[in-house]
matplotlib code that plots the C-alpha trace (Angstrom):
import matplotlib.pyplot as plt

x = [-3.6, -1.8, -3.2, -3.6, -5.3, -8.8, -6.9, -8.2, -6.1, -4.5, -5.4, -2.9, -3.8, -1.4, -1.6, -3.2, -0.8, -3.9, -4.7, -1.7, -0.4, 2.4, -0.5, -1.8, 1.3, -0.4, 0.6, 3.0, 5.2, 2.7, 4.1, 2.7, -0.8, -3.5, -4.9, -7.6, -11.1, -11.4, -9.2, -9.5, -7.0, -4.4, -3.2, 0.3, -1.2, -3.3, 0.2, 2.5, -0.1, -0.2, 3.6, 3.7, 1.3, 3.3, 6.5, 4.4, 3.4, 5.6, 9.0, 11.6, 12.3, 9.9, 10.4, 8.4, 6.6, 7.9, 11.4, 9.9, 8.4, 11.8, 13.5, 11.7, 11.3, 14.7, 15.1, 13.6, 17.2, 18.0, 16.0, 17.0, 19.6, 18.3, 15.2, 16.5, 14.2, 15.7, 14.3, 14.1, 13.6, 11.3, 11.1, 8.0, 5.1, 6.6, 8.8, 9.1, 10.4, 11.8, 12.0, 14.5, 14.9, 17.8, 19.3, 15.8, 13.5, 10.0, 8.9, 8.4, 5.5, 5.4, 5.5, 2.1, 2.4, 4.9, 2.5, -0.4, 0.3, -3.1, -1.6, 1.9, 1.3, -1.2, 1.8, 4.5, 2.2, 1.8, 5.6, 5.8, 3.1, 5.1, 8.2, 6.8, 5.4, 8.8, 11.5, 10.9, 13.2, 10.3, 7.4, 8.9, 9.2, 6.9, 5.2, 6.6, 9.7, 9.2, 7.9, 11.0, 13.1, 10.9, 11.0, 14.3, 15.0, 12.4, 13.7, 17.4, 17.1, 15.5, 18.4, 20.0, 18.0, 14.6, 13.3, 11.1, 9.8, 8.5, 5.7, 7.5, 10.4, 7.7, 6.2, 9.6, 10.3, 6.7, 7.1, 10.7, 8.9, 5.6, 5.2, 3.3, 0.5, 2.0, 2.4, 5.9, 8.3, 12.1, 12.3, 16.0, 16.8, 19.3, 16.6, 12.7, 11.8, 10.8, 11.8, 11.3, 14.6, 13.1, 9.6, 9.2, 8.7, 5.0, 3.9, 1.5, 2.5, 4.6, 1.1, -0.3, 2.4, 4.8, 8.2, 11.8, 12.5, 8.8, 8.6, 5.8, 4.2, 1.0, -1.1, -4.6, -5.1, -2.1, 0.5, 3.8, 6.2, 7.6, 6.6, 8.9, 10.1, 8.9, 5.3, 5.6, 6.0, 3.7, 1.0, 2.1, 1.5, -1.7, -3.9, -3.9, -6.6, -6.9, -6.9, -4.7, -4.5, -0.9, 0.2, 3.8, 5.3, 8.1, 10.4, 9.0, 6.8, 3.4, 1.5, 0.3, -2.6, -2.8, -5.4, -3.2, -4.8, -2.2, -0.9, 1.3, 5.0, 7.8, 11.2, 13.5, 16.2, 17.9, 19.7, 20.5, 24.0, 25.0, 28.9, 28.6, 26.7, 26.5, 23.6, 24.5, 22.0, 22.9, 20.2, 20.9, 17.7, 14.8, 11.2, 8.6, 9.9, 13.0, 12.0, 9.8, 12.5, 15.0, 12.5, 11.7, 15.3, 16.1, 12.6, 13.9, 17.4, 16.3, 14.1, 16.2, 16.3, 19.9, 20.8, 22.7, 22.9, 25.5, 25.0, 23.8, 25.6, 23.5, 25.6, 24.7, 27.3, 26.3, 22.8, 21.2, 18.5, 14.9, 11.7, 11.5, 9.3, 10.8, 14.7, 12.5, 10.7, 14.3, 15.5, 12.6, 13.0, 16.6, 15.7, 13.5, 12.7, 14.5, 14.2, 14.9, 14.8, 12.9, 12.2, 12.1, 10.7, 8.6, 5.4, 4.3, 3.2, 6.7, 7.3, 7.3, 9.0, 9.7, 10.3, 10.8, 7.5, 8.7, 8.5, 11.7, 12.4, 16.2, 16.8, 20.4, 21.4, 24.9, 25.2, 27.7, 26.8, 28.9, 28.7, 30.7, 30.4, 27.7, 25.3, 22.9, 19.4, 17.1, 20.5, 22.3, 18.8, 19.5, 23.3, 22.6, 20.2, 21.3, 25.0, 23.4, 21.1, 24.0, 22.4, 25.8, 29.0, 29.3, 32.3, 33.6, 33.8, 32.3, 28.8, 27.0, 25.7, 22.3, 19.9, 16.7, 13.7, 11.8, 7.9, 6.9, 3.5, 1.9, 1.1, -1.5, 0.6, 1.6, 4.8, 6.0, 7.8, 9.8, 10.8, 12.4, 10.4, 12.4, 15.7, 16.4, 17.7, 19.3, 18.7, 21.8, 20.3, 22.7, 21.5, 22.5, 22.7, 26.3, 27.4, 26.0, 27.2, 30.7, 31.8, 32.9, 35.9, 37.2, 38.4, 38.5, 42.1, 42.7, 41.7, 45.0, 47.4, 47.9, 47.7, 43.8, 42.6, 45.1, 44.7, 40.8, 40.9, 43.5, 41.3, 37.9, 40.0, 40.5, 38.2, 39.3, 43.2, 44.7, 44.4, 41.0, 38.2, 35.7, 34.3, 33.5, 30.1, 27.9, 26.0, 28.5, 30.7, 30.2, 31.0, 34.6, 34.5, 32.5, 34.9, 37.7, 35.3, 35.1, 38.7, 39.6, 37.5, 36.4, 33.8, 34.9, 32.6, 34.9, 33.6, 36.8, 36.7, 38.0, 34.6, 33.4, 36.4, 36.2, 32.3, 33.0, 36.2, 33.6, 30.7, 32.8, 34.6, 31.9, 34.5, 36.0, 32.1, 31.8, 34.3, 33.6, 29.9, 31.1, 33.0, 29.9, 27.5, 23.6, 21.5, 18.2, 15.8, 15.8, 18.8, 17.3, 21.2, 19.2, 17.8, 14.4, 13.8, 10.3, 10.4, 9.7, 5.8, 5.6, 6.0, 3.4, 3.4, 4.4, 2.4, 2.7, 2.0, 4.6, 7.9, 11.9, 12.2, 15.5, 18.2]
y = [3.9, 0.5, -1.4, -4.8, -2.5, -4.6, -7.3, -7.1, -6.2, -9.6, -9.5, -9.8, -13.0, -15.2, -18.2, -21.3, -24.4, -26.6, -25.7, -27.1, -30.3, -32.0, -33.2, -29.7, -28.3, -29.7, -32.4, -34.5, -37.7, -40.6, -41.2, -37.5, -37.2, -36.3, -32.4, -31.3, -31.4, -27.9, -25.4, -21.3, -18.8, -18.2, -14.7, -15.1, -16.4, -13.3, -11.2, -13.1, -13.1, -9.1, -9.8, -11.8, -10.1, -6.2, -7.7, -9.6, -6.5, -4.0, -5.7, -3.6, -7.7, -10.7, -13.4, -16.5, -16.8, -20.4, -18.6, -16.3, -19.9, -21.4, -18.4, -16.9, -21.1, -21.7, -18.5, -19.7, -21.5, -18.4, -18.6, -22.9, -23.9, -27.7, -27.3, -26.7, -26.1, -26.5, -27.5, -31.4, -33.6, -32.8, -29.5, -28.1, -28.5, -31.8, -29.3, -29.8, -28.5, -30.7, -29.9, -31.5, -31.4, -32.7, -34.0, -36.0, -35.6, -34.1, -34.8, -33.2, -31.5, -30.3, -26.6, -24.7, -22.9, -20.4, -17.0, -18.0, -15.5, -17.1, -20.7, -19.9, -17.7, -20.8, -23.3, -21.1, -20.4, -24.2, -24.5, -21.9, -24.1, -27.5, -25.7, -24.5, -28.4, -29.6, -27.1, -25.8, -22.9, -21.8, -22.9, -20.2, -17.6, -14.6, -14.0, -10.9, -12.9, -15.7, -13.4, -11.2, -14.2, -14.8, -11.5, -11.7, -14.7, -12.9, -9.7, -11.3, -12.5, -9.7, -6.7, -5.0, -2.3, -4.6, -5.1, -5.8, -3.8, -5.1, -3.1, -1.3, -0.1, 0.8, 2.9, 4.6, 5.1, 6.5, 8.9, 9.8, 10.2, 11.4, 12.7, 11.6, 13.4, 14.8, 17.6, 18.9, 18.4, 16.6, 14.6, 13.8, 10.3, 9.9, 9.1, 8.3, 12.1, 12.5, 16.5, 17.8, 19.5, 21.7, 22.6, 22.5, 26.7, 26.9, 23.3, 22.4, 22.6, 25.7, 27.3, 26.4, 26.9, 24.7, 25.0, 23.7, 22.8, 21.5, 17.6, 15.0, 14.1, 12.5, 11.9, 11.8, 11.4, 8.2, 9.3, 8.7, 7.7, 3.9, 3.9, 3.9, 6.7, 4.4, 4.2, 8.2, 8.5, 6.0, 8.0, 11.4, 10.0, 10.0, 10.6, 13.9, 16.7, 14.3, 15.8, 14.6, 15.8, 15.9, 17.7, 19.0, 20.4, 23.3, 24.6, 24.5, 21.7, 23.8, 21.5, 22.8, 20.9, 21.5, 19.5, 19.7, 19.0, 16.8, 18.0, 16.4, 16.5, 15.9, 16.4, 18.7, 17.4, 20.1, 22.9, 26.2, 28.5, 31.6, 32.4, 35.6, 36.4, 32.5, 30.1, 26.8, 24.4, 20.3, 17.9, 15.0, 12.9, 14.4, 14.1, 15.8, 19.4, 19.4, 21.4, 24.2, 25.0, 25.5, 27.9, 29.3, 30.1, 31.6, 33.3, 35.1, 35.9, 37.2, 39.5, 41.0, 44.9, 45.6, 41.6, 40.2, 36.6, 35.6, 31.8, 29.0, 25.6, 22.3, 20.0, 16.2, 14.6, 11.7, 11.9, 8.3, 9.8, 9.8, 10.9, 11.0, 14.1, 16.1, 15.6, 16.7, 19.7, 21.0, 21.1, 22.6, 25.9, 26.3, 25.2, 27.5, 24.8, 21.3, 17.3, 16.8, 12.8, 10.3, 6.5, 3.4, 0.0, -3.5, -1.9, 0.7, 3.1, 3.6, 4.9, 8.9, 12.1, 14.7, 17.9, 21.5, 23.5, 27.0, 28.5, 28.5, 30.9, 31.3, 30.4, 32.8, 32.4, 30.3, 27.0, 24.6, 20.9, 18.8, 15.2, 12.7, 8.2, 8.4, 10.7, 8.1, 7.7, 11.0, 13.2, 12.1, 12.6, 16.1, 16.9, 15.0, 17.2, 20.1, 19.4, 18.2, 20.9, 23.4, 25.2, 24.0, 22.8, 20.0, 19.4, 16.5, 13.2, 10.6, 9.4, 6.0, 5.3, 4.1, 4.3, 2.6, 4.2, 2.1, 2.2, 1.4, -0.6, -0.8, -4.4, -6.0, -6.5, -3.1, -4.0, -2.5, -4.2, -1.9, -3.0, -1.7, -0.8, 1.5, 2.8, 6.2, 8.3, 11.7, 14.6, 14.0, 9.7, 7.9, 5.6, 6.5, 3.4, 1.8, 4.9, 7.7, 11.5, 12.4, 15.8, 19.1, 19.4, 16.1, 16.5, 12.7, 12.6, 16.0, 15.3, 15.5, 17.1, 20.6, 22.0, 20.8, 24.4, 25.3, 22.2, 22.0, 25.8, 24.9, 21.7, 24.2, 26.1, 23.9, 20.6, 19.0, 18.8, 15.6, 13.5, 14.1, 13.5, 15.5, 17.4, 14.0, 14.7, 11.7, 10.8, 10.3, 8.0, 4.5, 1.6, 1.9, 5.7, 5.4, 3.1, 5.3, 8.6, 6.6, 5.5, 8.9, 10.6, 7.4, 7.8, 8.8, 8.7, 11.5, 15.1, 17.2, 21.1, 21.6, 20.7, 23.6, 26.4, 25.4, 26.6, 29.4, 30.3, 29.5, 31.6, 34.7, 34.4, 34.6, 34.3, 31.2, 29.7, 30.4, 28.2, 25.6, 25.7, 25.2, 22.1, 19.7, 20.8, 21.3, 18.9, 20.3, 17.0, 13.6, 11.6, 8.5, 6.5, 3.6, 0.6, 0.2, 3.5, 5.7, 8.8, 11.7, 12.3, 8.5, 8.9, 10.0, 12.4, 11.1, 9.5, 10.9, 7.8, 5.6, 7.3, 6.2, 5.6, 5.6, 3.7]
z = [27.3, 27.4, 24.6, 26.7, 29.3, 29.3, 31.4, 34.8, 38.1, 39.7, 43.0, 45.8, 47.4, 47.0, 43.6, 44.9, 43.7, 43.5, 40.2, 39.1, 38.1, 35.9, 33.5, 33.1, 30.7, 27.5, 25.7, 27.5, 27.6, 28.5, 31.9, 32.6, 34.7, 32.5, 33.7, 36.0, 34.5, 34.8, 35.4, 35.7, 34.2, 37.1, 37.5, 36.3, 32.7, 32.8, 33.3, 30.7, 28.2, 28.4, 28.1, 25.1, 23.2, 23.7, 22.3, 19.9, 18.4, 19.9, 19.6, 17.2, 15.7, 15.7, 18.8, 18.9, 22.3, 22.4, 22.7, 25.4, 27.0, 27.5, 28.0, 31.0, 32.4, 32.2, 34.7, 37.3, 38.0, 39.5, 42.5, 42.7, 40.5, 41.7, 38.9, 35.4, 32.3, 28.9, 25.5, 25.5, 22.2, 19.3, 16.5, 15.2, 15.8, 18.7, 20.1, 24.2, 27.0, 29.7, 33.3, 35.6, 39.4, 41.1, 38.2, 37.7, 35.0, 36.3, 33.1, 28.9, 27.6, 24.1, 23.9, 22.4, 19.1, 18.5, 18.0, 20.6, 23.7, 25.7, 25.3, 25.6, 29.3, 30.4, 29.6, 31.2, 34.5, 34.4, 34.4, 37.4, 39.4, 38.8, 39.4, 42.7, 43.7, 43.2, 44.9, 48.6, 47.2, 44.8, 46.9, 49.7, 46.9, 47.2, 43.7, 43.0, 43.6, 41.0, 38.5, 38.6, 38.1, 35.1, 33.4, 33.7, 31.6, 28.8, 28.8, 28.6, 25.5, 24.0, 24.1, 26.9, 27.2, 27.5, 30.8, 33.4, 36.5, 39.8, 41.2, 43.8, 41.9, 38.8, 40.6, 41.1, 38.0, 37.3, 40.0, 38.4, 34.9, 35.2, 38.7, 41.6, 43.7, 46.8, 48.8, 48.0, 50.9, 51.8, 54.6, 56.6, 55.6, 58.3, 61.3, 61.7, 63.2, 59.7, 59.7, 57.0, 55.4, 52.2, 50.7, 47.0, 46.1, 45.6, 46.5, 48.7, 51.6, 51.2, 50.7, 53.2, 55.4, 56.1, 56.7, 57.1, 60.3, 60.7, 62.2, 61.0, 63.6, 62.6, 59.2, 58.9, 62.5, 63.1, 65.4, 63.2, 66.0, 65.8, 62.3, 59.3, 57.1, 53.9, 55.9, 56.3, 52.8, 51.3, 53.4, 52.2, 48.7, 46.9, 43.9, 42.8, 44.0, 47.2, 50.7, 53.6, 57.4, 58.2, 62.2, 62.1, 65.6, 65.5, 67.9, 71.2, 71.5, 69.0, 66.8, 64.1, 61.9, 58.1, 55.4, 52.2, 48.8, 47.0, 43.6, 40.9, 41.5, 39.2, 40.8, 39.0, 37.1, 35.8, 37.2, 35.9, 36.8, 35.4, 33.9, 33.4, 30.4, 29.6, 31.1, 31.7, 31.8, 33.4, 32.9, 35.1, 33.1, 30.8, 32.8, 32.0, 33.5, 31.3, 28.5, 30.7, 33.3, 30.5, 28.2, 31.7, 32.8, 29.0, 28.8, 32.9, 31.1, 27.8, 29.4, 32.0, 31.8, 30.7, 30.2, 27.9, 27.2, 24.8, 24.7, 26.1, 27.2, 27.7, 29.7, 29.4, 30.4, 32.7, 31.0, 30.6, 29.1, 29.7, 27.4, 24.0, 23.8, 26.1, 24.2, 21.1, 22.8, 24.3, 20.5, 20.0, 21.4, 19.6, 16.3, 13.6, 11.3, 10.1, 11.3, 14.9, 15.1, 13.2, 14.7, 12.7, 14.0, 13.3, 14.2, 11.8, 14.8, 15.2, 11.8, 13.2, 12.2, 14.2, 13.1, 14.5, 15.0, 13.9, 17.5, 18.8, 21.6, 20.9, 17.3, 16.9, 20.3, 19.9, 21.9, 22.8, 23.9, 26.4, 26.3, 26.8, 27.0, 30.1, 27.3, 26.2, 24.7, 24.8, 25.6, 22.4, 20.5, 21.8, 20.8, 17.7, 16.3, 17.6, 15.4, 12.4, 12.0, 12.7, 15.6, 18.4, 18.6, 20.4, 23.3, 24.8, 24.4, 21.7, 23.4, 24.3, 21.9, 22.7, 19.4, 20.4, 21.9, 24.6, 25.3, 29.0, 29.3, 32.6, 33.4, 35.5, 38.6, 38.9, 37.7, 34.1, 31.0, 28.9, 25.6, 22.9, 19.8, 17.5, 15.9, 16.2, 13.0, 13.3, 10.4, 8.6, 8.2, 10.7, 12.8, 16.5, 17.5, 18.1, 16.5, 19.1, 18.8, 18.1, 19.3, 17.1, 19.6, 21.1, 24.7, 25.5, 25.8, 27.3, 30.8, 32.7, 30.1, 31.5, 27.6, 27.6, 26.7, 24.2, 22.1, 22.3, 20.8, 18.7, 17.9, 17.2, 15.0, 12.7, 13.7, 9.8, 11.3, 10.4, 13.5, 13.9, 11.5, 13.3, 10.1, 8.1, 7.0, 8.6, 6.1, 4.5, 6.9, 6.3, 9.4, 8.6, 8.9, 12.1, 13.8, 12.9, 14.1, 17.7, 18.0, 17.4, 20.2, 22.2, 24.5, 28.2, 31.3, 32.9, 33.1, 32.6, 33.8, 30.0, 29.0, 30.0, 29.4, 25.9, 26.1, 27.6, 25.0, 22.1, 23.2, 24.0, 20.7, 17.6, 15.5, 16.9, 17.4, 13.5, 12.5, 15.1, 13.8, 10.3, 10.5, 9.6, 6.7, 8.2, 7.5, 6.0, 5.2, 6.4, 4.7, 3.5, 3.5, 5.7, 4.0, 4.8, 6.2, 5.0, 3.8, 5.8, 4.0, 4.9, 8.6, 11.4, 13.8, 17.5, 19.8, 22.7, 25.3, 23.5, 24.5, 25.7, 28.7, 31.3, 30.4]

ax = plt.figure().add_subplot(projection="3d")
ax.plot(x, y, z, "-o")
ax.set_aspect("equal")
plt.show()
């Protein structure tokens, strides 16, 4: 649970500008109308104060709400470059912002205290009402609209990887995370006949019986025809456990009525091949099916009658990341004991530790990792423990390089601001950010040299060749040695087919996945080589609710 979730819901209707007027900012210059008598808390103070007090407390470094104030008013030039906010005369405790329109000055109100979220949303929502009195532009501006604009401006002078959700595309990225209540189908997207092309294997409605092939053709009774595939699938959505009506008619004309009880859906993003004796896993982003389709799929091969698996390759390359707990799960089942990833922020909830649990699934079975510059986030959390801990070799290129974890917090307009609230730091004590995961076996340069395979074995040979620093212990490697570590193997958003040969060479060659596997010294305990960071006793376990989210 959020931990601003006592604010209540803003309702839809839309703000009324009455309660607003130039004298209501605050203190002001004295040509400035004195404020209404009484005034109510409008619904987009209500929002930014939830706003201001997560990064408040949440924030990975401290930001004065008067910087959020001008930064997120000054925004709002976006939507009408005609009305420009901008800090005006005064410091400290006189401090002001002064708005212009059309090059004229609407007027200068001194800006509230630089840690009060309340007064600092009431002054901003104040700014957004005078804002709106003054420019047709903004005055025609729907809310969700204005507020995005808004966001914007606060999240943009956060860090790049801060930012704020409308409701609409929230709930996207909920469904894309967590899951949504559904009933398990894919519609054509090319037309409205809303026919449904696939049915998720032992979903809903493949139990109840229908099929491919199968058109909508009404829900709950509503006839779908003239309305919209979005409308289609709004409707087919629900909470979870609900019931819903929905006719389909098949091949010659027969309708056929089914009440579906919805169930939580989280669409796949990993697939599984086989190469022979070798499962290859790509994981597009980690939601919360990640880590049970892969035990699943090596659970299936391990148990084969007259199998044999003789390794395993985890390809995330292209991988922007996704949740924290499921990139520490996944390491999980390869890893019999040892540090997986430990987080380091402002707050000291984001002090955590997390460490294998001692029930790997496949603890001997060799591994090889392909990354390469598109690898970010909970992917490079991945391939980082993985090579410290000396359980793969890694293959490909040098990776993002994305070190922060972000925590999602719902807000009261259904939207969602994501911020970032912590440093990641991999087992052997590097911090990933800037520096991300550089490969065993470098293949960044090898994409169209017709040689690729033969260096890239000659390269896992003997990763310590001149040329290539691969085997530098990282603990060890200061900035210097990092820069040097990138230039060498600099990250590549290309997915070579060399990648993958080299994966295959290494897993059906022990001997040449030995030495591979030896180039970098396992780490065994957290690496305390950051300034600042706690000791692994000092940390706490995870919290589960508070978790990275998609780059």
């Amino acid at each position: 649970m959020s931990i601003l979730s006592w604010l209540p819901v803003r309702p839809h209707a839309m703000r009324a500008l009455a309660i607003v007027t130039l004298g209501a900012l605050g203190a002001c210059t004295p040509h400035a109308a004195d404020p209404p008598a009484a005034t109510t808390p409008s619904d987009d103070a209500r929002l930014f104060a939830q706003a201001f007090t997560a990064i408040h407390q949440l924030y990975i470094r401290p930001v004065s709400d008067r910087t959020l104030v001008v930064d997120g008013a000054a925004h709002l030039s976006a939507l009408d470059p005609n009305f420009v906010a901008r800090p005006g005369p005064g410091v400290g405790s006189t401090a002001t912002l002064q708005l212009n329109y059309q090059g004229q000055k609407v007027g200068s109100y001194v800006l509230p205290g630089a840690t009060d979220a309340k007064d600092s949303a009431k002054f901003l929502a104040r700014v957004i009402g005078v804002a709106r009195q003054v420019s047709p532009l903004l005055a025609a501006a729907s809310d969700d609209v204005v507020d995005h604009a808004v966001f914007n401006g606060i999240t943009g002078g956060l860090d790049r990887f801060s930012r704020y959700s409308p409701p609409a595309l929230a709930r996207e990225l909920r469904d894309a995370r967590d899951g949504y209540g559904g009933i398990g189908i894919t519609l054509d997207s090319s037309n409205d006949e809303f026919l449904i092309t696939a049915v998720t294997p032992r979903g809903p409605a493949e139990r109840v019986g229908i099929r491919p092939g199968d058109r909508i053709t009404a829900i709950n009774g509503v006839a779908t025809a003239r309305h919209s595939r979005a409308w289609v699938i709004e409707r087919l959505r629900g909470a979870v456990g609900s019931l819903i009506q929905v006719a389909v008619a098949r091949a010659g004309g027969q309708i056929h009525d089914f009440r579906i009880d919805r169930a939580r859906l989280v669409r796949p993003t990993t697939t599984v091949s086989h190469d022979g004796d070798i499962l290859v896993f790509h994981i597009a982003t980690f939601n919360e099916t990640t880590t049970a389709l892969v035990a699943a799929a090596v659970k299936q091969a391990m148990a084969t009658p007259g199998g044999r698996l003789s390794g395993i390759v985890l390809d995330l390359r292209g991988d922007p990341g996704g949740l924290l707990g499921q990139a520490v799960s996944l390491d999980d089942l390869f890893i019999k004991s040892g540090p997986i990833i430990a987080t380091l922020g402002r707050n000291p909830a984001s002090h955590q530790y997390f460490a294998a649990t001692g029930h790997a699934i496949a603890r001997n079975l060799p591994i090889v990792v392909l990354i390469n510059g598109g690898s970010a986030s909970a992917s490079e959390i991945t391939a980082a423990a993985l090579q410290d801990i000396g359980r793969a070799v890694v293959v490909g290129s040098a990776s993002y390089g994305k070190g922060t974890v972000q925590t999602a917090l719902p807000l009261v307009n259904g939207g969602e601001l994501t911020i970032t609230w912590a440093r990641l730091i991999a087992p052997s004590g590097y911090l990933l950010q800037s520096h991300g995961v550089v490969p065993t076996v470098c293949t960044s340069d090898l994409a169209n040299n017709p040689q690729a395979l033969d260096i890239a074995l000659q390269r896992a040979q003997a990763p310590a060749s001149p040329g290539f620093r691969a085997a530098s212990p990282r603990a060890a490697v200061d900035e210097a040695g990092w820069e040097e570590l990138r230039r060498a193997c600099p990250a590549d958003p290309a997915s070579p087919a060399v990648d993958l040969a080299v994966a295959e060479k290494l897993l059906n060659d022990p001997a040449l996945y030995a030495t591979a596997l030896r180039a970098l010294p396992p780490a065994t305990a957290l690496v305390r080589s950051i300034p600042g960071a706690p000791s692994a006793r000092s940390l706490t376990r995870p919290r589960a609710a508070l978790s990275s989210e998609l780059r």
